[in-house]
BALUMGU-898969 format. One record per atom (N, C-alpha, C): residue in three letters; atom name; x, y, z. Coordinates in steps of 0.001 Angstrom, whole numbers, plus 500000, padded with zeros to 6 digits. Example, Ala and Ser with C-alpha at 12.3 -4.5 7.8 and 13.67 -1.06 7.14 Angstrom:
% BALUMGU-898969
rest=Ala; atom=N; east=513190; north=494310; up=507800
rest=Ala; atom=CA; east=512300; north=495500; up=507800
rest=Ala; atom=C; east=513200; north=496700; up=507800
rest=Ser; atom=N; east=512850; north=497750; up=507080
rest=Ser; atom=CA; east=513670; north=498940; up=507140
rest=Ser; atom=C; east=512900; north=500030; up=507870
This chain:
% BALUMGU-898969
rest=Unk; atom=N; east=182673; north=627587; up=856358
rest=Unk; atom=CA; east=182228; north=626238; up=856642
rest=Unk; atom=C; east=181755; north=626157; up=858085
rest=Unk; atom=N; east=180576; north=625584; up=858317
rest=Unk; atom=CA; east=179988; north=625280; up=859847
rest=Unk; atom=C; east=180330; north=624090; up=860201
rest=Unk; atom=N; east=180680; north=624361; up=861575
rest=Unk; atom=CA; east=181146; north=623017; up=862314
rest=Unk; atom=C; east=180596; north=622675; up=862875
rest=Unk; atom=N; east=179897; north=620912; up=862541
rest=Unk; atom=CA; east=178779; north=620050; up=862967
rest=Unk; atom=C; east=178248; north=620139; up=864678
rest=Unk; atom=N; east=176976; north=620278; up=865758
rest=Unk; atom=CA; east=176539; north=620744; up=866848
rest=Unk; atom=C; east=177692; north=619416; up=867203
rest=Unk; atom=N; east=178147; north=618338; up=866593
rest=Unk; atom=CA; east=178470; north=617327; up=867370
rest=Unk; atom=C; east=179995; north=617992; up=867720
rest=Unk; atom=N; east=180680; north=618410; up=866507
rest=Unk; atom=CA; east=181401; north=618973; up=866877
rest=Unk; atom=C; east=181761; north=619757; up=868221
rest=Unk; atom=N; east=181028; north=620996; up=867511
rest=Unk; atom=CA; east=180815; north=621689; up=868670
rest=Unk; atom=C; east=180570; north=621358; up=870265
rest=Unk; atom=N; east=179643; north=620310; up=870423
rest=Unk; atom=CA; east=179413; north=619919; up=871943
rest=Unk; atom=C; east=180578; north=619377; up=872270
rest=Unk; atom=N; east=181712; north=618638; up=871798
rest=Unk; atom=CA; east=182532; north=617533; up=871989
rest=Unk; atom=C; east=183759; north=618470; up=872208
rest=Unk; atom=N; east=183804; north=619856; up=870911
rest=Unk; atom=CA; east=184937; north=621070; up=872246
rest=Unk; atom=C; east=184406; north=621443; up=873123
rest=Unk; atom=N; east=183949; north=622320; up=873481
rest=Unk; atom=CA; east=183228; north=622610; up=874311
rest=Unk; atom=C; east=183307; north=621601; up=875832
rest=Unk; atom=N; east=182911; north=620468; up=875639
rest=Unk; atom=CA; east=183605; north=619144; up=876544
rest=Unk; atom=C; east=184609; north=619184; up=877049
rest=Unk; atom=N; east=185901; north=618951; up=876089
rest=Unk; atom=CA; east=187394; north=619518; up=876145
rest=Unk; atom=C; east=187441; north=620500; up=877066
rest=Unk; atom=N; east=187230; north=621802; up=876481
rest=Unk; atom=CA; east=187355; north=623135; up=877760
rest=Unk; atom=C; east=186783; north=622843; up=878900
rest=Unk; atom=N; east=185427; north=622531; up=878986
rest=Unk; atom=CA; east=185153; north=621960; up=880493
rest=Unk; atom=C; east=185939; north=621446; up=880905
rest=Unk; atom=N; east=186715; north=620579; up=880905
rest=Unk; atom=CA; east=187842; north=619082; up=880977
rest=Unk; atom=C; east=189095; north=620344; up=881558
rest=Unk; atom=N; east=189212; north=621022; up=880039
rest=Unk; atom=CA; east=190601; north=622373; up=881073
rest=Unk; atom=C; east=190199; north=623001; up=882035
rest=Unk; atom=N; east=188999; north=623345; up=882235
rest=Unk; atom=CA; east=188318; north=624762; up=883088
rest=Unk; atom=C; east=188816; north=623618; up=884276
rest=Unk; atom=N; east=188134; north=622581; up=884539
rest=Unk; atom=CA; east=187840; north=621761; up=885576
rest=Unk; atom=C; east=189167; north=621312; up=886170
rest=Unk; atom=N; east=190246; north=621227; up=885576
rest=Unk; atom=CA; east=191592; north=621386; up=885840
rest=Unk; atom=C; east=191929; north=622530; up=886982
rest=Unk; atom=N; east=191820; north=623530; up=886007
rest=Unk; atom=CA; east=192714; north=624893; up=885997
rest=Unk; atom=C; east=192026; north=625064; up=887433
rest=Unk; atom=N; east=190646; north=625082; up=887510
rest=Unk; atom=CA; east=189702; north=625542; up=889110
rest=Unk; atom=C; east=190821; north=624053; up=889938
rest=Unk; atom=N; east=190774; north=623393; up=890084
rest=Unk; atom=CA; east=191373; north=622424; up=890737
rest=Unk; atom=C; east=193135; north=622820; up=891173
rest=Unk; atom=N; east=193731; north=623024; up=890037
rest=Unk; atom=CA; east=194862; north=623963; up=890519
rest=Unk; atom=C; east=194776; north=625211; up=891251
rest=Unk; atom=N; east=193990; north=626219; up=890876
rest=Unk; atom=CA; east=193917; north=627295; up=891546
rest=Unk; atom=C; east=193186; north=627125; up=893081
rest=Unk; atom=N; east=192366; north=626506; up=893546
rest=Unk; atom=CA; east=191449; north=626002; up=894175
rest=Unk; atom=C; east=191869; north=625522; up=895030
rest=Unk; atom=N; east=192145; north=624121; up=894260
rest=Unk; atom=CA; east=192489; north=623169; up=895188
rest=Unk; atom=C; east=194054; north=622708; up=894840
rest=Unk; atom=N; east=195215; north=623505; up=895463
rest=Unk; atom=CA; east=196236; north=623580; up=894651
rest=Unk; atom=C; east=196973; north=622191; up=895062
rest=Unk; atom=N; east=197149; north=621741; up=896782
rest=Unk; atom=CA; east=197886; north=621169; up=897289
rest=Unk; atom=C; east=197122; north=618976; up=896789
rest=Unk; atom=N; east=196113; north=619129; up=896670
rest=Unk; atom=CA; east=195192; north=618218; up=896585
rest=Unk; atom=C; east=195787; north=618035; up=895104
rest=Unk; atom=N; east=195716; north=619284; up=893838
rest=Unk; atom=CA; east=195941; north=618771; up=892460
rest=Unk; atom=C; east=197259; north=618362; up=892346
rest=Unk; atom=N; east=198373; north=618779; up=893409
rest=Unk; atom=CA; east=199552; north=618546; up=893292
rest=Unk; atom=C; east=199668; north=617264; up=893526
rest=Unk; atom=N; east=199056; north=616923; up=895197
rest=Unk; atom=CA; east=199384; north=615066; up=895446
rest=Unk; atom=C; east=199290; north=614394; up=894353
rest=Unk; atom=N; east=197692; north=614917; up=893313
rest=Unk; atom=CA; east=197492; north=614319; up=892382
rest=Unk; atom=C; east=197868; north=613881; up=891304
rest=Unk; atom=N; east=198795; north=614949; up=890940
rest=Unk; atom=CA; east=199657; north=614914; up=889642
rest=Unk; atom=C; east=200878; north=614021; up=890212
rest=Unk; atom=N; east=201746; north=614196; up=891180
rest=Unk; atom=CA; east=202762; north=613216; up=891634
rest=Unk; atom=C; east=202220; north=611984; up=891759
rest=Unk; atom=N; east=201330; north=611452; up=893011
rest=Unk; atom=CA; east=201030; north=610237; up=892892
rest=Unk; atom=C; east=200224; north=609653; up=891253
rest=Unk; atom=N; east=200004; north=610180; up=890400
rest=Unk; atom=CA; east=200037; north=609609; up=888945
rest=Unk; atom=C; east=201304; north=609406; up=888636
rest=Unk; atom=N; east=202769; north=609933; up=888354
rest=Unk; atom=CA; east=203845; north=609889; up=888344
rest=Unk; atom=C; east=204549; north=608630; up=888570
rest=Unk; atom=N; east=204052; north=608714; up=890373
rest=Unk; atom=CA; east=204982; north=607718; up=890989
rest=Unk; atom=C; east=204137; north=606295; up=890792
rest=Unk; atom=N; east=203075; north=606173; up=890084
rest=Unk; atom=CA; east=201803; north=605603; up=889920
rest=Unk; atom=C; east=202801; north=603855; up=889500
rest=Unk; atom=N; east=203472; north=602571; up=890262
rest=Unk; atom=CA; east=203797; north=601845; up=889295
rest=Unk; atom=C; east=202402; north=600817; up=888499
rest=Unk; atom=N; east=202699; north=600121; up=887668
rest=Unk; atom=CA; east=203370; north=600415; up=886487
rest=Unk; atom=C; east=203379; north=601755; up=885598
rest=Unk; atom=N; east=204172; north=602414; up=885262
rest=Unk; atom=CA; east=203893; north=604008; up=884850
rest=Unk; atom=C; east=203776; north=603977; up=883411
rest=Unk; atom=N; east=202684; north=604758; up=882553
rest=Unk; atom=CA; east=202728; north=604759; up=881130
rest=Unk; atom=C; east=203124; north=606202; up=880770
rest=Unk; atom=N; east=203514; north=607042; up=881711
rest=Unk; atom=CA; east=204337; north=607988; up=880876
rest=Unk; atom=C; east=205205; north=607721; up=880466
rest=Unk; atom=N; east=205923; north=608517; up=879562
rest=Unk; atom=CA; east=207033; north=608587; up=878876
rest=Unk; atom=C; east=208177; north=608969; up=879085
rest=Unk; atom=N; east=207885; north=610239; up=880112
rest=Unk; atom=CA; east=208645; north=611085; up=880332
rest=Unk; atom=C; east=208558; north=611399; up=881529
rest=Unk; atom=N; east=208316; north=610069; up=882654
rest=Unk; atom=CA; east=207944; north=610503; up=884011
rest=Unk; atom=C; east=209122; north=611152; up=884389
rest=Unk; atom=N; east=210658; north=610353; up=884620
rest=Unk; atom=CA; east=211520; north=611387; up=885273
rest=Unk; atom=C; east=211483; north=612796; up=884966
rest=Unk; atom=N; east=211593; north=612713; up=883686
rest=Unk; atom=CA; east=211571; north=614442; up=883457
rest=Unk; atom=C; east=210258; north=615443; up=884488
rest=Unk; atom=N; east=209110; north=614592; up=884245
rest=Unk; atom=CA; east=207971; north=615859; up=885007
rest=Unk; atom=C; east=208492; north=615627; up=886696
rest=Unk; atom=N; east=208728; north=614582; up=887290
rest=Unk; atom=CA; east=209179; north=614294; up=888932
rest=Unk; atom=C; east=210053; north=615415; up=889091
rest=Unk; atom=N; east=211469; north=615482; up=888286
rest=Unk; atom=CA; east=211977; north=616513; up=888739
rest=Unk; atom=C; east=211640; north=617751; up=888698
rest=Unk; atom=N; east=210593; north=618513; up=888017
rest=Unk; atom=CA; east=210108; north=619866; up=887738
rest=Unk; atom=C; east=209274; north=619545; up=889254
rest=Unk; atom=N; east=208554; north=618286; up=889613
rest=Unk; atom=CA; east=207720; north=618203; up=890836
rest=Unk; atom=C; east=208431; north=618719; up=892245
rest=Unk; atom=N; east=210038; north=618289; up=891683
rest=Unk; atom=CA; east=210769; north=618813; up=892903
rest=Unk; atom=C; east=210523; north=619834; up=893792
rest=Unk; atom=N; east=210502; north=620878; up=893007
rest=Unk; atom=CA; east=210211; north=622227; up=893707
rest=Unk; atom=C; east=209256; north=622397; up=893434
rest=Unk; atom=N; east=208232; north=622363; up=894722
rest=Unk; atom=CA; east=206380; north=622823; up=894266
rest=Unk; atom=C; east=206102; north=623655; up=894107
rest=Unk; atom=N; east=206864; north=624887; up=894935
rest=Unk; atom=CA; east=206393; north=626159; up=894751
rest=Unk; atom=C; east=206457; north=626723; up=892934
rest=Unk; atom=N; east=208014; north=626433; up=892790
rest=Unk; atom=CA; east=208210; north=626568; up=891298
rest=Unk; atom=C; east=207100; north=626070; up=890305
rest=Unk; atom=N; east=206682; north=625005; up=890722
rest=Unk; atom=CA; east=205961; north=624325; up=889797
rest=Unk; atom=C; east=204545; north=624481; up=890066
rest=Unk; atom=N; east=204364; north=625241; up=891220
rest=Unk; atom=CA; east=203148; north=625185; up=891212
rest=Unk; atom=C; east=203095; north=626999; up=890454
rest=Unk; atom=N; east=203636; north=628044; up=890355
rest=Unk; atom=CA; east=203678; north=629285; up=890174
rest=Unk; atom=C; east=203806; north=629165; up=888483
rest=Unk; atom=N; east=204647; north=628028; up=887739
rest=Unk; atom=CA; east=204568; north=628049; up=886309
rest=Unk; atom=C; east=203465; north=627504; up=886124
rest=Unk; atom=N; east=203015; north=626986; up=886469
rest=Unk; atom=CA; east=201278; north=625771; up=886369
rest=Unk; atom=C; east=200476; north=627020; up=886242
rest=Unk; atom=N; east=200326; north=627865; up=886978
rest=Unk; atom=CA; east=199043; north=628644; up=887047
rest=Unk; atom=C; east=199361; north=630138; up=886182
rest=Unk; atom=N; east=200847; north=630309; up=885899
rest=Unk; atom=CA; east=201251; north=630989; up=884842
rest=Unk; atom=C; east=200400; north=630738; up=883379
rest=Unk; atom=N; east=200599; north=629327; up=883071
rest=Unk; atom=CA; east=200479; north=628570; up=881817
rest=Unk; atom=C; east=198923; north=628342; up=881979
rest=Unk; atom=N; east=198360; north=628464; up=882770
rest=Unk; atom=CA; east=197246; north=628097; up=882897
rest=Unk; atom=C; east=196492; north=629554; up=882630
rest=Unk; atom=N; east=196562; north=630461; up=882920
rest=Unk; atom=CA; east=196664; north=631989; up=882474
rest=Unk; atom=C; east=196732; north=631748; up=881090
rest=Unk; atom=N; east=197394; north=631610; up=880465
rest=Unk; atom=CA; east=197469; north=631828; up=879251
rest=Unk; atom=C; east=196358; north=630937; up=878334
rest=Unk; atom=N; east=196582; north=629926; up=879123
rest=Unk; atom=CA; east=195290; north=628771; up=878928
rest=Unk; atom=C; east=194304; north=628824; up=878685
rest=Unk; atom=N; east=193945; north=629236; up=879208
rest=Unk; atom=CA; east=192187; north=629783; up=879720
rest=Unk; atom=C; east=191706; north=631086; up=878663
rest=Unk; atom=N; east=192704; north=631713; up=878492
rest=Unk; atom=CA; east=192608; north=632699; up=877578
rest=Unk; atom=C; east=192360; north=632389; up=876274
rest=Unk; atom=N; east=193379; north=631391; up=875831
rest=Unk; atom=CA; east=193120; north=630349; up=874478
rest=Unk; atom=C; east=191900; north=629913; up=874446
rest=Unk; atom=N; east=191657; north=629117; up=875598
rest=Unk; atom=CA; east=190431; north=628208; up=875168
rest=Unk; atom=C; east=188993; north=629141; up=874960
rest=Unk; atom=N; east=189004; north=630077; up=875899
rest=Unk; atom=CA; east=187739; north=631112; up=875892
rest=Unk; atom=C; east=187851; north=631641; up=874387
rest=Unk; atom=N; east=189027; north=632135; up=874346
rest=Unk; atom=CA; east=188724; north=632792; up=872766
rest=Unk; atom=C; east=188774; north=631731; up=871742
rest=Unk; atom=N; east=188792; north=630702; up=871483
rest=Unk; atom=CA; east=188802; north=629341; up=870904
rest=Unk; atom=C; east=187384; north=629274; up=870691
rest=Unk; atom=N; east=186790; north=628863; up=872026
rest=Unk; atom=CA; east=185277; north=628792; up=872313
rest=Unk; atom=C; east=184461; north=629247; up=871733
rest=Unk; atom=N; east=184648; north=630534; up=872047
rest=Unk; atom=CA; east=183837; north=631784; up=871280
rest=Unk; atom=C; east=184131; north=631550; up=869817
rest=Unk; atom=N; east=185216; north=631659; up=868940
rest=Unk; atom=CA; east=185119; north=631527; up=868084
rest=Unk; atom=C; east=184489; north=630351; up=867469
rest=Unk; atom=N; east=184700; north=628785; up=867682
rest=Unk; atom=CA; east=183861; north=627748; up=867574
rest=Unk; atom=C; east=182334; north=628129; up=867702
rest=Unk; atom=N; east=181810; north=628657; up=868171
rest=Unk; atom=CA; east=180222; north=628920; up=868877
rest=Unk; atom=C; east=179982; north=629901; up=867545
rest=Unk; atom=N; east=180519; north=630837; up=867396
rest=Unk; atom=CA; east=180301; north=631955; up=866401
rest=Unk; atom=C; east=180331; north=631221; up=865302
rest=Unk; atom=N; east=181259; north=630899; up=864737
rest=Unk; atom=CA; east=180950; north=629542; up=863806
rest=Unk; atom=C; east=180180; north=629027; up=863423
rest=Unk; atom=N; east=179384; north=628246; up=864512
rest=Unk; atom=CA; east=178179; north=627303; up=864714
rest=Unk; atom=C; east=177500; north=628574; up=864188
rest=Unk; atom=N; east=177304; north=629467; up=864767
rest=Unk; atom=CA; east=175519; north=630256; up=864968
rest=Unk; atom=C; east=175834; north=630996; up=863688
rest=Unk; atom=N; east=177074; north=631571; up=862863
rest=Unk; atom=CA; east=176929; north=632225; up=862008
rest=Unk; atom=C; east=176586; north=631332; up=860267
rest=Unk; atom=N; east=176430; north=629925; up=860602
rest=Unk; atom=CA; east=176713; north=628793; up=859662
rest=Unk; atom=C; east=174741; north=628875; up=859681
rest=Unk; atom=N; east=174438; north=628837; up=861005
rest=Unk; atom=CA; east=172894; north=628577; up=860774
rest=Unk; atom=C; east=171734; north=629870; up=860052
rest=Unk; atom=N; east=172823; north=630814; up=859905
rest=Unk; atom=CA; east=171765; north=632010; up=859230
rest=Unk; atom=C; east=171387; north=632306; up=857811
């Protein structure tokens, strides 16, 4: 079964959305960090589970070394995700 170009453009979107993350953590690590806390401490807060992520915020180093762990693995998913979605597409049009 081929998955519609709309499809397709709209993942594709998504991964940009992670890529554009992940470069921002790696990158710009101290800047994505303020960022992610001050959302946190953000009042009125619509997380769910803010205490829980504040305290992992505790220790940055920690949290910043599992972030880019997981993000490793991340990136790996989505590329081979990608590719497969795309292959999809182009093998549906022949």
């Amino acid at each position: 079964m081929q998955p519609s170009l709309g499809f397709v453009v709209a993942f594709l979107l998504f991964s940009l959305l992670f890529f554009s993350n992940s470069y921002k953590l790696w990158f710009k690590t101290d800047e994505y960090y303020r960022s992610v806390y001050e959302s946190l401490t953000r009042e009125p807060s619509i997380y769910p589970f803010r205490d829980f992520f504040l305290t992992r915020l505790e220790n940055k180093q920690r949290w910043i070394l599992w972030q880019k762990i997981f993000s490793l693995f991340g990136a790996a998913a989505v590329l081979a995700v990608d590719v497969l979605v795309v292959a999809a597409f182009v093998s549906g049009k022949k």
